[in-house]
C-alpha positions in Angstrom: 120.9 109.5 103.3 119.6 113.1 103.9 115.1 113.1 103.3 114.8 116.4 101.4 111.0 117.8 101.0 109.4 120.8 99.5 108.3 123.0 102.1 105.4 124.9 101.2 105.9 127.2 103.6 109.2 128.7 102.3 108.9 127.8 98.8 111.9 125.4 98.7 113.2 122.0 99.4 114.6 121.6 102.9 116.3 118.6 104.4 114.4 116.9 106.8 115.6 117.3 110.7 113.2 116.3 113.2 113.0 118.8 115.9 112.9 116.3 118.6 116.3 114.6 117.5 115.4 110.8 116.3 111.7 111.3 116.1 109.5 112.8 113.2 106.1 114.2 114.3 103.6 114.7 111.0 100.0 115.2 110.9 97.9 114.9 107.5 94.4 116.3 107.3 92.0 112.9 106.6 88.4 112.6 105.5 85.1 114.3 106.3 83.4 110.8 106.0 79.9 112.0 104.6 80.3 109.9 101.7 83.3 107.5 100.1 86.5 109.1 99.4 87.6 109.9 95.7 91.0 109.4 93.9 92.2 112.4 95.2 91.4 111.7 98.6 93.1 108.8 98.2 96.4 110.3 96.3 96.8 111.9 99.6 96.8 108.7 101.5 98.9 107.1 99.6 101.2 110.1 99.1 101.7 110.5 103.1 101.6 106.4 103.5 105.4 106.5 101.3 106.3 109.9 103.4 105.9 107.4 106.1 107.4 104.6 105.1 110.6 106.6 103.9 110.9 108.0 107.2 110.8 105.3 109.1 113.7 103.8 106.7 115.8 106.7 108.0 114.5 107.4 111.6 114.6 105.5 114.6 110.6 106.8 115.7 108.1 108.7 113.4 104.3 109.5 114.6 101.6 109.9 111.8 98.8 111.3 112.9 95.6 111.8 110.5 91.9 112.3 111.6 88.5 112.1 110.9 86.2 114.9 110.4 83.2 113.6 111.8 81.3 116.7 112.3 81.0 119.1 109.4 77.8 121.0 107.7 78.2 118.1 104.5 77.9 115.0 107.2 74.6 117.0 108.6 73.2 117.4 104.9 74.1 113.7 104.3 72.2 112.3 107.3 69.0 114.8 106.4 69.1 113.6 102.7 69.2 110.4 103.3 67.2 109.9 107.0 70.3 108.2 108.1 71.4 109.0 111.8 74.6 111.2 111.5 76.8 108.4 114.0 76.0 105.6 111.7 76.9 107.7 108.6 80.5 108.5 110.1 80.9 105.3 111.0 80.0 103.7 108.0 81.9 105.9 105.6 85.0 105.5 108.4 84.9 101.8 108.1 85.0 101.9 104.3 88.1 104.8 104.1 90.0 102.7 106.0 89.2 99.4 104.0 89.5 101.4 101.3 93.0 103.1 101.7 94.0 99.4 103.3 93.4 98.1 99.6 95.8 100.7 98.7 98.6 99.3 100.5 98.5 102.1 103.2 99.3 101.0 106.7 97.1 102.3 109.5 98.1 106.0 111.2 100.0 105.7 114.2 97.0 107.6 115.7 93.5 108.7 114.0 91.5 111.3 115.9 87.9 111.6 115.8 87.0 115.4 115.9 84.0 114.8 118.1 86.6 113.0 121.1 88.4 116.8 120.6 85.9 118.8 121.7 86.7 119.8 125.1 90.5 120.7 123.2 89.0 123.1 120.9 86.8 125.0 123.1 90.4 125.9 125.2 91.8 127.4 121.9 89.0 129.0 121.3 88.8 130.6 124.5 92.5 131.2 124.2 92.2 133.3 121.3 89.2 135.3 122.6 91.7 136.1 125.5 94.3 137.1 124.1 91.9 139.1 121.8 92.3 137.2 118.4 88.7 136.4 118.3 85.5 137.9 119.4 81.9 136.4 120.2 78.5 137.8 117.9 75.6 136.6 117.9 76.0 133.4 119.2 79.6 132.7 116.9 83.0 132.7 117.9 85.4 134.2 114.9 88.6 134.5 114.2 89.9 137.9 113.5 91.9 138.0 110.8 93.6 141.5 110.4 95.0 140.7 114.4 97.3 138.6 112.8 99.9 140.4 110.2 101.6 136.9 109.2 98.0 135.8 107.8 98.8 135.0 104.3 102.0 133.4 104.4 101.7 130.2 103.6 99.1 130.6 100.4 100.9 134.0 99.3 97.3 135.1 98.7 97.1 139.0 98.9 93.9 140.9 101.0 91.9 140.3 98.3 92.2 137.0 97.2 92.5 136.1 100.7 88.4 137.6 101.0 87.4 136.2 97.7 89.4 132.5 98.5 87.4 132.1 101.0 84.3 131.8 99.7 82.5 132.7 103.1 79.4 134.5 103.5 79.8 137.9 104.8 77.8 138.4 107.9 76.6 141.2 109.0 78.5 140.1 112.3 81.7 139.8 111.4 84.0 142.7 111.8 86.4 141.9 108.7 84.4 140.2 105.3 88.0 137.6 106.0 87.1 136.4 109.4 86.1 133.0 109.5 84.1 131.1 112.6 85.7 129.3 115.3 82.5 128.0 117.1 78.9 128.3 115.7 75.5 127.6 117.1 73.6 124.2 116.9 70.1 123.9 115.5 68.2 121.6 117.7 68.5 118.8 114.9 72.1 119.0 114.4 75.0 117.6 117.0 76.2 120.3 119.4 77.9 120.7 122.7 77.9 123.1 126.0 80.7 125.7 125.7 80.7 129.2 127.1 79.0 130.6 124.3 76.2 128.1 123.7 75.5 125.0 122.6 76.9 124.4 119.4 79.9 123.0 117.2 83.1 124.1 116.2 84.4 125.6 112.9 86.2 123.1 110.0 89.6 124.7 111.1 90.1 124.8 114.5 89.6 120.7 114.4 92.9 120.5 113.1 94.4 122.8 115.3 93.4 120.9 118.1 94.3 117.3 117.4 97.7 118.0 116.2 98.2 120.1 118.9 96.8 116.9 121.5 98.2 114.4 119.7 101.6 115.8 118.5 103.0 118.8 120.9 104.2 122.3 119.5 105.6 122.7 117.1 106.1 119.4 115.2 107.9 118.5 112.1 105.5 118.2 108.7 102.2 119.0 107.9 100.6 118.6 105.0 97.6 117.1 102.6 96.0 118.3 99.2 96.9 121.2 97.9 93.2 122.6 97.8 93.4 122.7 102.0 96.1 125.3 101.9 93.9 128.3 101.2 91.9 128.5 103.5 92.2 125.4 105.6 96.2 125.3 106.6 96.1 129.3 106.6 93.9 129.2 109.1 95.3 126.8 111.2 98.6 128.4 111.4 96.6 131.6 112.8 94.7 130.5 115.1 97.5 128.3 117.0 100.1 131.5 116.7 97.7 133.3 118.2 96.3 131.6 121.0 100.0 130.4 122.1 101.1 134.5 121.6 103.5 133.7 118.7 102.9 136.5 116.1 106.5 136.4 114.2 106.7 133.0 113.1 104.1 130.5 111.7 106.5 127.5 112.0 106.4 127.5 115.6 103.2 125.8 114.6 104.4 123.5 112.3 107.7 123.5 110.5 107.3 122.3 107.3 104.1 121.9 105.2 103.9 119.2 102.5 101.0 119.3 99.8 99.9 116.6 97.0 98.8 118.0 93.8 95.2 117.6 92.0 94.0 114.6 89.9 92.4 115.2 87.2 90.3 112.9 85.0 91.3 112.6 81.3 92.4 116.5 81.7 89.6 118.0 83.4 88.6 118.5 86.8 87.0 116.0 88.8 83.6 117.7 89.7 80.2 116.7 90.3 78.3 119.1 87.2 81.2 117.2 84.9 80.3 113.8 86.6 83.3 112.5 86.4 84.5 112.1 90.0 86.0 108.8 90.2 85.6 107.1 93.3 88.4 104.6 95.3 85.6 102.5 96.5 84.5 101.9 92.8 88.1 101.6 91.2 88.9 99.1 94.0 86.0 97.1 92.6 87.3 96.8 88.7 91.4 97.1 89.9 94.3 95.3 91.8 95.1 97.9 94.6 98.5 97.9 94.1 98.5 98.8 90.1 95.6 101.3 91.6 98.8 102.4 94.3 101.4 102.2 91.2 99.4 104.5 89.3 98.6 107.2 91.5 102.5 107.4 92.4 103.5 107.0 89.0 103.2 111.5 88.8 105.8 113.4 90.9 103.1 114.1 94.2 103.3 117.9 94.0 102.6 117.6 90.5 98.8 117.3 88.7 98.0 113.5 88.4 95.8 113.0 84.8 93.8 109.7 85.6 92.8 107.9 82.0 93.1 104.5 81.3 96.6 104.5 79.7 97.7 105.7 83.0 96.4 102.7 85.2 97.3 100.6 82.2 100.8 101.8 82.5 100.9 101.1 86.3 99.5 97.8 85.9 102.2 96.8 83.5 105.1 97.9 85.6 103.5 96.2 88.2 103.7 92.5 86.7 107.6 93.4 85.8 108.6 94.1 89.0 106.8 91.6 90.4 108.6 89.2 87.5 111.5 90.1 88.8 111.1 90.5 92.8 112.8 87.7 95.0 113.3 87.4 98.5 113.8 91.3 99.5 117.7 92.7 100.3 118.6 96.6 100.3 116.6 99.1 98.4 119.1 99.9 95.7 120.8 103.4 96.0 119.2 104.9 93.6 116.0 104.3 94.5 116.1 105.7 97.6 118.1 108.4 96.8 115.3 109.5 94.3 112.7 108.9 97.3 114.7 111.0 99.3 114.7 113.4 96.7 111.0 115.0 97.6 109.6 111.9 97.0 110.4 111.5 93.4 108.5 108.3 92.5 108.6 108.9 88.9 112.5 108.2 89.0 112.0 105.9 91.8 109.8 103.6 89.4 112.5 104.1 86.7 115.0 102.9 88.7 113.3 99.9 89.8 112.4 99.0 86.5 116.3 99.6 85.4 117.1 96.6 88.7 114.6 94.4 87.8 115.9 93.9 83.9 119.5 93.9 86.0 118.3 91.0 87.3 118.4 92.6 91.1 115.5 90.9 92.4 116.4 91.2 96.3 117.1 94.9 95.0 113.3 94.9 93.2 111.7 93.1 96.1 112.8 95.8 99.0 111.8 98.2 97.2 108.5 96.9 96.5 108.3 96.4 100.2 109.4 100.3 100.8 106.7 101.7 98.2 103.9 99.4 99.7 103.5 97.4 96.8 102.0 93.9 97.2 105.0 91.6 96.1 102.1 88.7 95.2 99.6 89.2 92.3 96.3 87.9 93.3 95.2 84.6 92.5 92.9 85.3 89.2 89.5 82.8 89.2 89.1 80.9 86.3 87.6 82.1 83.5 86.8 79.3 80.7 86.4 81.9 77.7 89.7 83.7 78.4 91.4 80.5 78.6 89.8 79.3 75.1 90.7 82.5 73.6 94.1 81.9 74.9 94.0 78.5 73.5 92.7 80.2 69.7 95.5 82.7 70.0 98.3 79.7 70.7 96.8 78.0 67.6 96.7 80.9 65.8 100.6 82.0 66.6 101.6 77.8 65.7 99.7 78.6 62.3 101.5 81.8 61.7 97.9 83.7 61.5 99.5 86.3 63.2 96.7 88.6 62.7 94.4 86.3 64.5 97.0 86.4 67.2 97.0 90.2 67.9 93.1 90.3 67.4 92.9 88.1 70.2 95.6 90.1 72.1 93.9 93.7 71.0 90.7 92.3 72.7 91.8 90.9 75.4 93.6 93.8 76.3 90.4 96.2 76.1 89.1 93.8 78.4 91.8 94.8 81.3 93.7 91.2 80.4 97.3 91.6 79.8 99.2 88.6 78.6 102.6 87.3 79.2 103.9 84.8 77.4 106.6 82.1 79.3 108.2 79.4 77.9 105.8 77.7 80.3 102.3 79.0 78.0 100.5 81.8 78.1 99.6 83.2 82.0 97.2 86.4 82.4 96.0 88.7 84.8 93.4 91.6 85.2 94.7 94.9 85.2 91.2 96.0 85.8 
């Protein structure tokens, strides 16, 4: 079965040929780990985790690569706030992503960079664009120039002036274009920095990227991708600055040829933003909610599409959950259509349908695999006793044997506002936390 993905590059779905025949190369842009990551962070995890796994279903060798941004101007704020050395706050926030997205179901990358082990890789594509005069040195920076590249623009579709106003830079008075962004910048005395030909200092966000894909992957690879808010100006600029500094003006996929990117999450139909406070994040869901419904739920949208986060959503997921997991034996073949939908651009939506549709066909083996393909924990966790719960439970059988039915669905109602969902078996009453 063909993988089909929208490329963001072209503006269409393509099938999926790896370039090196039998092996898929992808690279996904990770965490700056000042801080935990949020449910969009983690929608992108989770989103490239099922790229992967659907891959590797239909190709003999795939390599997922996704880094660590361990040197950016938030981790330096971060450690200043806070007194904190800057190597124990990108450790510490490193350990917990990875706990955190583990929780998630999503398997470790095949490879995760550090920026700071790249070092020595960026400052050669730095001084590779300077040489082939795509960048320029001022006062003490290295920047890109933009207008020495004509395919600038390409992926975002952003004309001149939204390109200038996108990217939210200051406009020094040392840049030659307001749209040229830094490759290398000085290091105060207080901040981390390294020797290079133009100073001490510390690369720019983009050129990271650049450089550990480029290490870790070869030119060009096969899929690139992350959130949709890295496209402008993050992605852009990669693509430039590793056109340039290999002399490849005409054609940004020589770079990388296709580019995947997850859509927002909002939370109950507004943005998630810091003046709102509402930014919801992983590390705090994973304290109240199962991973998996946590995994169900943020699949449970089309990926490209916005993800609304309330509590009917994770309800939802959590729901779904407990059927399939009702109904999963010992795993067989991931039903056709399944796969076929997942193969489809990743349509989980009709995936989950079509799971849902096995399990009342009474396709366990069917259910289990593709439990198993999704990254969905097969076993619900062992709930600790809880005496009250099981009195109410008690109450509400009592209630249902006395016909005081209203009783019943009070109990029910209240339970369920708790994050309790019921099942009723021919065995009793069994529940579980959905959060």
């Amino acid at each position: 079965m063909d993988l089909t993905l929208y490329n963001s590059l072209t503006r269409r779905k393509e099938a999926v040929a790896p370039i090196e025949p039998g092996h898929l190369r992808l690279y996904a842009c990770g965490p700056t780990v000042y801080g935990p990551a949020h449910i969009g962070n983690a929608r992108m995890a989770v989103v490239f985790d099922l790229l992967v796994r659907v891959a590797r279903a239909l190709f003999p060798r795939v390599t997922y690569v996704s880094n660590i941004t361990d040197v950016d101007d938030k981790i330096i704020a971060a450690a200043r706030a806070s007194g904190e050395d800057i190597a124990a706050i990108t450790e510490k926030y490193t350990l917990i992503y990875n706990e955190d997205m583990a929780a998630l179901g999503c398997a470790p990358p095949d490879v995760q960079p550090r920026a700071t082990a790249h070092i020595g890789d960026m400052v050669a594509l730095v001084q590779g664009l300077l040489d082939r005069g795509h960048a320029y040195a001022a006062d003490g920076h290295v920047l890109f120039h933009v207008p020495s590249y004509a395919g600038y623009g390409a992926l975002s579709g952003r004309s001149r002036e939204e390109q200038v106003a996108g990217a939210r830079v200051e406009v020094a008075p040392y840049k030659r274009d307001p749209a040229d962004f830094v490759l290398w910048k000085p290091a105060a005395p207080d901040e981390p920095g390294w020797d290079s030909p133009w100073g001490r200092g510390r690369p720019g966000w983009h050129i990271e990227c650049s450089a550990m894909s480029q290490h870790h992957l070869g030119l060009p690879f096969d899929i690139h991708g992350g959130g949709s808010d890295l496209k402008f100006p993050h992605h852009e600029n990669e693509i430039a600055q590793s056109c340039c500094a290999h002399g490849v003006l005409d054609d940004p996929a020589t770079y990388a040829r296709m580019w995947v990117h997850n859509g927002f999450v909002t939370v109950a139909g507004e943005k998630m933003a810091k003046s709102v406070g509402n930014i919801l994040l992983a590390h705090d869901l994973l304290r109240a909610h199962e991973g998996a419904a946590l995994r169900l739920a943020l699949l449970s949208a089309h990926y490209r599409q916005p993800l609304d986060w309330t509590d009917g959503t994770l309800h939802a997921a959590a729901k779904n959950l407990a059927a399939l997991r009702r109904a999963a034996t010992e795993p067989g073949e991931v039903p056709t259509p399944v796969l076929g939908a997942l193969c489809d651009d990743l349509n989980t939506p009709a995936a989950i349908s079509e799971a849902l549709r096995a399990a009342k066909a009474g396709d366990g083996a069917g259910v289990a695999a593709t439990m198993d393909l999704m990254g969905l924990d097969r076993a619900a966790p062992k709930e600790a006793a809880d005496p009250r719960i099981d009195a109410l439970l008690q109450e509400r059988q009592a209630a249902r044997a006395a016909k005081d039915f209203a009783r019943a669905d009070a109990i029910r109602d209240q339970l369920a506002a708790e994050g309790v969902t019921i099942e009723d078996t021919p065995a009793g009453p069994r529940w579980q936390r959905s959060r």
